[in-house]
C-alpha positions in Angstrom: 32.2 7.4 -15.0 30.6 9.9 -17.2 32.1 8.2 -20.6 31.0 4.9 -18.8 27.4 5.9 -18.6 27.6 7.1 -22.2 28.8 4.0 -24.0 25.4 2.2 -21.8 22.5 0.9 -24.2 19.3 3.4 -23.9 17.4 1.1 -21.7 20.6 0.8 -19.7 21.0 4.6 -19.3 17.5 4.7 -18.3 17.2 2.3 -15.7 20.2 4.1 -13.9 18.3 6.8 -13.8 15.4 5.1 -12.0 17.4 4.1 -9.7 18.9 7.5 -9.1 15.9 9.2 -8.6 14.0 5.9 -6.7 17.0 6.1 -3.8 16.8 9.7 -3.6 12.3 9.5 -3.5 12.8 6.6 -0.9 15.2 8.0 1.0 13.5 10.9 1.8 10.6 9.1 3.1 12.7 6.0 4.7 12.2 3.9 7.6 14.5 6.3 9.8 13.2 9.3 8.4 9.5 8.2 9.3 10.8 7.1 12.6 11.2 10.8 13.2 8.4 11.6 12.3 6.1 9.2 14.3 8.2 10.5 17.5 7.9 13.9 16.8 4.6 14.4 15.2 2.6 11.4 17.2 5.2 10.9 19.9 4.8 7.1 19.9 6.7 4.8 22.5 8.6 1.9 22.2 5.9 -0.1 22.6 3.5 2.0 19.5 6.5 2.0 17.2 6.5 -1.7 17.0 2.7 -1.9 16.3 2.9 0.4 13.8 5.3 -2.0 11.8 1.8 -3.8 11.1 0.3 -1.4 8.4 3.8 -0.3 7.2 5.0 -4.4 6.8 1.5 -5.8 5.6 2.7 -4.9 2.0 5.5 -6.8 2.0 2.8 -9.9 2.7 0.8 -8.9 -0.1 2.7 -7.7 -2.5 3.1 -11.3 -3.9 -0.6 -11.5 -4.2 -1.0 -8.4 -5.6 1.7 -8.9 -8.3 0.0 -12.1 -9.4 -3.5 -10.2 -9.7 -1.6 -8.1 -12.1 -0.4 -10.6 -14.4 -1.4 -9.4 -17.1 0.5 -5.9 -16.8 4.7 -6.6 -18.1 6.8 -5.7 -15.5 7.9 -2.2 -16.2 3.2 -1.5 -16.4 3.3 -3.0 -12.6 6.0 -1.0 -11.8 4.1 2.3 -13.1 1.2 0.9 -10.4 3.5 0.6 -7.6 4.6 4.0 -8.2 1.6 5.2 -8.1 0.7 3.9 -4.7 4.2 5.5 -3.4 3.1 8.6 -4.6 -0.6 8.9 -3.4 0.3 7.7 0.4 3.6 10.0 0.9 1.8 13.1 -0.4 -1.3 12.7 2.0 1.3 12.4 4.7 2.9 16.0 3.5 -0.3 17.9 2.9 -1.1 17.3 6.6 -0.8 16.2 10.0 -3.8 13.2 10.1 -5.4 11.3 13.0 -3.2 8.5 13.8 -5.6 6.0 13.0 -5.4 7.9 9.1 -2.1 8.5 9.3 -1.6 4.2 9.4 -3.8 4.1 6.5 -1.6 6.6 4.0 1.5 4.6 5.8 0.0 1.3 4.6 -0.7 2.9 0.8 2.7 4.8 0.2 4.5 1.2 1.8 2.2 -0.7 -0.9 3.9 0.6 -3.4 7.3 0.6 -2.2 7.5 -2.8 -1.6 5.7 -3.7 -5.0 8.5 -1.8 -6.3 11.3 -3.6 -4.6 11.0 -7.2 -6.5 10.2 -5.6 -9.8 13.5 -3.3 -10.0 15.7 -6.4 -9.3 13.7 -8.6 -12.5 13.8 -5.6 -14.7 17.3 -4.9 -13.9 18.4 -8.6 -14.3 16.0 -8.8 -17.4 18.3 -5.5 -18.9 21.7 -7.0 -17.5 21.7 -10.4 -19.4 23.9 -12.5 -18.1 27.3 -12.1 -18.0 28.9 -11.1 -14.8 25.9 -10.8 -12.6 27.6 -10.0 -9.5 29.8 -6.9 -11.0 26.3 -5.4 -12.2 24.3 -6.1 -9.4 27.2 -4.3 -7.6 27.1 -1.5 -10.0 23.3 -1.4 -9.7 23.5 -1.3 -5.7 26.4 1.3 -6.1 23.9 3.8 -7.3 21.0 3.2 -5.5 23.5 3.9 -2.3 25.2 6.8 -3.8 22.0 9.0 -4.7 20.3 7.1 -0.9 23.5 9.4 0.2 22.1 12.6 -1.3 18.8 11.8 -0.2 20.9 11.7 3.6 22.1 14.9 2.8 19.1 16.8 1.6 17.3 15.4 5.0 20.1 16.8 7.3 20.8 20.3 5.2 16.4 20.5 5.1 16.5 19.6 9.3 19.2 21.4 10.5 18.7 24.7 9.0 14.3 24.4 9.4 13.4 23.6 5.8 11.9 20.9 6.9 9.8 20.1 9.4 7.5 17.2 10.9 5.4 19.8 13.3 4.3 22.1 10.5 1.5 21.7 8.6 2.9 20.9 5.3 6.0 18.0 5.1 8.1 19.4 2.6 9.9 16.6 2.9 7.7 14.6 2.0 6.1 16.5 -0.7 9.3 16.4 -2.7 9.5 13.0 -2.0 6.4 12.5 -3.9 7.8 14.8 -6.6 10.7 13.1 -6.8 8.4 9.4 -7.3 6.8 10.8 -10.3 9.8 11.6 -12.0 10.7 7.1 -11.5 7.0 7.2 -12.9 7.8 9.0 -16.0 11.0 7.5 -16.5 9.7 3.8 -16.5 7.0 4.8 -19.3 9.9 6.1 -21.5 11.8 2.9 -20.2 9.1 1.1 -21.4 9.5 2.7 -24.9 13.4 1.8 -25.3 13.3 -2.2 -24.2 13.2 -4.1 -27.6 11.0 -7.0 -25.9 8.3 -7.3 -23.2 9.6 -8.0 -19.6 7.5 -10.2 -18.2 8.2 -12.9 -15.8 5.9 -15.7 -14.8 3.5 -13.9 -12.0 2.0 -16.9 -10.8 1.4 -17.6 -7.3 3.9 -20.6 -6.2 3.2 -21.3 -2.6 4.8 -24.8 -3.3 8.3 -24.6 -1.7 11.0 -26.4 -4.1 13.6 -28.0 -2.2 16.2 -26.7 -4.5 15.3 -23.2 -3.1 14.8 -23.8 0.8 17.8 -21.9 2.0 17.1 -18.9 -0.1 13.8 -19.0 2.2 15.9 -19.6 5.3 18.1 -16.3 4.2 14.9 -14.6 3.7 13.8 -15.5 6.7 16.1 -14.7 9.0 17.0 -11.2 7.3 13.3 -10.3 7.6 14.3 -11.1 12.0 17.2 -8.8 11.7 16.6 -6.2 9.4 13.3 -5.1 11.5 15.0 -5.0 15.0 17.5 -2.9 13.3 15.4 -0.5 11.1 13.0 -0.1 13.9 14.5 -0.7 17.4 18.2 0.4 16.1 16.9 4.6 15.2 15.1 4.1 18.2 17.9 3.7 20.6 19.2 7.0 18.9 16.2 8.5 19.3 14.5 7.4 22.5 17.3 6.8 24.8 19.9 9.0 23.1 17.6 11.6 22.1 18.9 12.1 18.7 16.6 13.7 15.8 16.7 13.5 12.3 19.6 15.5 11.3 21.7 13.4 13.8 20.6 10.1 11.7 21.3 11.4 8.3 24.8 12.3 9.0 25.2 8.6 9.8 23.1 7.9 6.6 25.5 10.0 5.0 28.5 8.4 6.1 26.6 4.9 5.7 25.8 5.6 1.8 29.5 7.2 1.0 31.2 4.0 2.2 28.9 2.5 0.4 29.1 4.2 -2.6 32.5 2.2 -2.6 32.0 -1.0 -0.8 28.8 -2.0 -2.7 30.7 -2.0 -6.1 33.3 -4.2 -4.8 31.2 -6.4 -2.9 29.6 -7.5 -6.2 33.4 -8.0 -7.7 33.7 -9.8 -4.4 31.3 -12.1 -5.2 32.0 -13.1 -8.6 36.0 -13.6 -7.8 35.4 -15.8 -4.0 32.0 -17.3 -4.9 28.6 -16.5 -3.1 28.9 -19.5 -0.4 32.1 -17.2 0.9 30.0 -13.8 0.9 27.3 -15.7 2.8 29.9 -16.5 5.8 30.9 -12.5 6.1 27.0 -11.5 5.6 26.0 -14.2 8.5 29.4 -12.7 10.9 28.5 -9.1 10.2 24.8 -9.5 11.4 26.4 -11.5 14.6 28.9 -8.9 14.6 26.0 -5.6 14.8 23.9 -7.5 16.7 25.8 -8.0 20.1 27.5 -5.2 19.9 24.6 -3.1 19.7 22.9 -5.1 22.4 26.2 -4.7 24.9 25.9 -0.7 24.7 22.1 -0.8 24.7 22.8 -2.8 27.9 25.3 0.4 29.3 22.9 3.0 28.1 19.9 1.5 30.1 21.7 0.7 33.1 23.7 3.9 33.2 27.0 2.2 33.6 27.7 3.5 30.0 27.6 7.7 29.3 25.4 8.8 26.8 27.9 11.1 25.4 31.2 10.6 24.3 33.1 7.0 23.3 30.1 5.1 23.7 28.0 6.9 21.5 30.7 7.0 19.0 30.5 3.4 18.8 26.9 3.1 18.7 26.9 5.9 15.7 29.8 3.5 13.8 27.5 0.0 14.6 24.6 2.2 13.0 26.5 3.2 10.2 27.9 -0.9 9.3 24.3 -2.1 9.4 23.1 0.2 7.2 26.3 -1.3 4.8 25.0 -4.6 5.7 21.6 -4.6 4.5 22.8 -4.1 1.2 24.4 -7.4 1.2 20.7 -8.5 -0.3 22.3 -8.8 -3.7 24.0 -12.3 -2.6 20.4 -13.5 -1.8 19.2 -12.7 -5.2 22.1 -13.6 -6.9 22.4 -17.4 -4.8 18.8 -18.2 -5.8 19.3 -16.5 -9.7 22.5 -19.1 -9.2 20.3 -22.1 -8.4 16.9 -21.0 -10.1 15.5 -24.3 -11.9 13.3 -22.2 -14.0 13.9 -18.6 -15.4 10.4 -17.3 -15.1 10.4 -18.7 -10.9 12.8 -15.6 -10.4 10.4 -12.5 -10.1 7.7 -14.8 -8.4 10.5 -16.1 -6.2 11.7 -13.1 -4.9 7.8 -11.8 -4.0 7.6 -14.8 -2.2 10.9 -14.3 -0.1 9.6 -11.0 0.5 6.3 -11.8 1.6 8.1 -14.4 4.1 10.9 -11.5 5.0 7.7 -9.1 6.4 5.5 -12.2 7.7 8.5 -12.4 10.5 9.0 -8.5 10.2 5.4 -7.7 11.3 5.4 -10.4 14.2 9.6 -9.4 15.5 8.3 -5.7 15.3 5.6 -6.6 17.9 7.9 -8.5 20.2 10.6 -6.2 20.0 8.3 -4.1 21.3 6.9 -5.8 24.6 10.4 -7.0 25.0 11.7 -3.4 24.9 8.7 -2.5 27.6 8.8 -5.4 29.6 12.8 -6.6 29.6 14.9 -3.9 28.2 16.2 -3.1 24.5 19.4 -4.8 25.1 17.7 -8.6 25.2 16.1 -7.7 21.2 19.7 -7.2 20.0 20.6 -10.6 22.1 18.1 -13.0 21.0 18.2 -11.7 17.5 22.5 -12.1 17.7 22.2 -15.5 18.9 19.5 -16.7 16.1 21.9 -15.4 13.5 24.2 -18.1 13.8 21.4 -20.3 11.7 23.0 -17.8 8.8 26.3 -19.6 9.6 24.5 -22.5 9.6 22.8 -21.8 5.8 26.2 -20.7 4.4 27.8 -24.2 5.5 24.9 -26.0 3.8 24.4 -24.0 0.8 25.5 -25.3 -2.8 26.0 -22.8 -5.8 24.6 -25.2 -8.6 24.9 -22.8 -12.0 28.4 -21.8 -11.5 28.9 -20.4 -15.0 26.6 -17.8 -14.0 28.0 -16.7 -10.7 31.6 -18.9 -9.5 
C-alpha cells in the first residue's frame, strides 16, 4: 500500500490526503455524533430532532445555487469556500454551548460547507482519475474516505468513554479538533491547487431542465435522499431514545461499520466494473429493502415491549446499524451510472448539485414526517413506509440502460 501510494502522480497523492483528513474532520462532527449532542446538550425529542433537519438539510437545496454564484472560482477555489464555511460553523459550536435558536444557525453554516464540499470532491477526483477504470478508483477513493471515517469512530469512542470529550462542558473538544482538522483539507487543496497541470473547472451553470437521458439518476437521488434521512436521523435515534445508547456506544458500531468497509468499498467498485452498474443497482435497491424492515420489525418489539432491550435483539439492531452505514456508501454507483450515461462532460458537476439539492428537498420534508409519525404512530411505521417505497429502486434498476459502456461495463 505504501509503495502503491508512492508510485501516485503529486496531485494524486494529494487528493488522498484530502480525503484522509476530510473523513476524519467530518466524522468527528457527523450526523450521529451531532445526534448526541442535540440529546445531550439540548435534550430534543423525537419530534425536535426532525425539525432540526431543516437548517442542517437546507444546504443541500442550495448548494447548487450557490456553486453556480461561484462560477467563476475553478473547482479546487470553491472547494477552499466550502471549507471555510465547515470550519467557521463547527468551531462556534465548540467554543460554546449557544441558545438553540443560535445553535441552528452555526448548524446551518458548518452544513453549508459540507455539503458544497460533497459534489466538488467527486468532480475533482473524477477530473484527477481520467478515465480508465472508473469504478476500481471510485472504490479506491471511497476505501479511504471509510478507512480514516473509522479512525474518526475511534477517536470519538476513546475521547467519550474515557471524558475527553464532552457535549455538557463548555468547550467541545470534539469539535474544536474537528475544525482543526478542516483546515488542514483547506491547506491541502491550495497546495492541490499548485500540482494540477490544468484548471478544473466544470460547467457551473444552473440546469433546472431535466434531460430525459438522466431521469433515473434523479429517481435514485430521490429516493436515497427518503432513506438515507430516516436512517441518519430516526435510525441513532432508536439507539439513543429508546435504547438509551450514547456516543461511545454508536462509534463502536461506526467502528465496525468503517472496518468492513475499509474492505467492502474497494471491492464493491471492482464489483462494478466486472457485473456492470445495472447489477449493483439490484443489490443497492435489496439492501435498502433489506435495513429497512428489519429495522422497522425490532422498532416494532422495542415499542411494544414484546422485544427486550438487552441482549439478541439489540445485537441485531447494532448489526442492521452497522450494514446501513455500508450501504450509504453504495453512492458511487449513482455517480458512476449517470458519469456512464452523461451526454455532455461539463453536465457532470452541475448534475450531481442538482441530485443533491433534490436528495435534501425530500430529506428536509421525510425528517419532518418522520417526526410526527414517530409522535403520533410509533417509529416502527417510518421504517415501514420507507421499506415499502424502496421497491421503486427495484423498479429503476429494471429500467435503467448503461449507454457509455466503454467507460463502465
Amino acid at each position: 500500500m505504501i509503495n502503491k501510494f508512492k508510485n501516485l502522480s503529486p496531485s494524486l497523492k494529494i487528493y488522498f490526503m484530502i480525503l484522509a483528513f476530510s473523513a476524519l474532520g467530518v466524522g468527528l462532527s457527523s450526523s450521529v455524533v451531532l445526534s448526541n449532542y442535540f440529546k445531550e446538550a439540548y435534550n430534543v425529542t423525537a419530534y425536535q430532532r426532525g425539525l432540526i433537519e431543516f437548517p442542517r438539510e437546507l444546504p443541500g437545496v442550495i448548494t447548487i445555487l450557490i456553486i453556480a454564484a461561484l462560477y467563476f472560482f475553478s473547482d479546487i477555489r470553491i472547494a477552499l469556500v466550502a471549507q471555510a464555511f465547515g470550519i467557521i460553523g463547527i468551531t462556534a459550536l465548540g467554543l460554546s454551548t449557544p441558545q438553540f435558536s443560535v445553535m441552528l444557525i452555526f448548524i446551518f453554516i458548518n452544513s453549508l460547507g459540507m455539503h458544497m464540499s460533497m459534489p466538488l470532491r467527486d468532480s475533482i477526483g473524477l477530473d484527477i482519475a481520467g478515465s480508465e477504470n472508473l469504478g476500481k478508483v471510485m472504490g479506491e477513493y471511497k476505501g479511504v474516505f471509510t478507512a480514516f471515517s473509522m479512525v474518526a469512530s475511534m477517536i470519538v469512542f476513546i475521547g467519550f468513554k474515557f471524558n475527553y470529550f464532552s457535549f455538557t462542558s463548555k468547550i467541545k473538544w470534539i469539535f474544536i479538533l474537528s475544525a482543526f482538522i478542516l483546515a488542514i483539507v483547506f491547506v491541502l487543496y491550495i497546495i492541490l491547487e499548485k500540482k494540477v497541470d490544468h484548471k478544473i473547472k466544470s460547467n457551473k451553470k444552473i440546469k433546472f431542465i431535466f434531460r430525459k437521458e438522466y431521469k433515473y439518476f434523479y429517481i435514485l437521488t430521490t429516493m436515497f435522499g427518503v432513506q438515507k434521512q430516516i436512517m441518519i436521523v430516526y435510525g441513532p435515534w432508536i439507539l439513543i431514545e429508546i435504547l438509551g445508547k450514547r456516543a461511545d456506544t454508536l462509534a463502536v458500531l461506526g467502528i465496525i461499520g468503517s472496518f468492513v468497509g475499509i474492505f467492502f468499498i474497494p471491492r464493491l467498485g471492482r464489483w462494478i466494473d466486472k457485473y456492470g452498474i445495472k447489477r449493483i443497482l439490484y443489490f443497492d435497491a435489496l439492501s435498502f429493502i433489506f435495513v429497512f424492515f428489519i429495522y422497522g420489525f425490532l422498532a416494532t418489539g422495542f415499542v411494544t415491549g414484546k422485544v427486550q432491550l438487552i441482549g439478541i435483539p439489540v445485537l441485531i439492531a447494532y448489526l442492521i446499524f452497522i450494514f446501513d452505514r455500508m450501504s450509504n456508501q453504495m453512492g458511487m454507483v449513482r455517480t458512476l451510472y449517470l458519469k456512464s450515461i452523461i451526454v455532455e462532460e461539463s453536465d457532470l458537476t452541475s448534475t450531481l448539485s442538482l441530485g443533491l439539492s433534490l436528495d435534501h428537498i425530500v430529506s428536509i420534508l421525510f425528517a419532518y414526517i418522520g417526526g410526527l409519525v414517530w409522535v403520533n404512530f410509533g417509529p416502527q411505521y417510518i421504517f415501514f413506509a420507507v421499506g415499502t417505497m424502496s421497491f421503486i429502486n427495484l423498479y429503476v434498476a429494471n429500467k435503467v440502460e448503461i449507454i457509455k459502456s466503454n467507460i463502465v461495463k
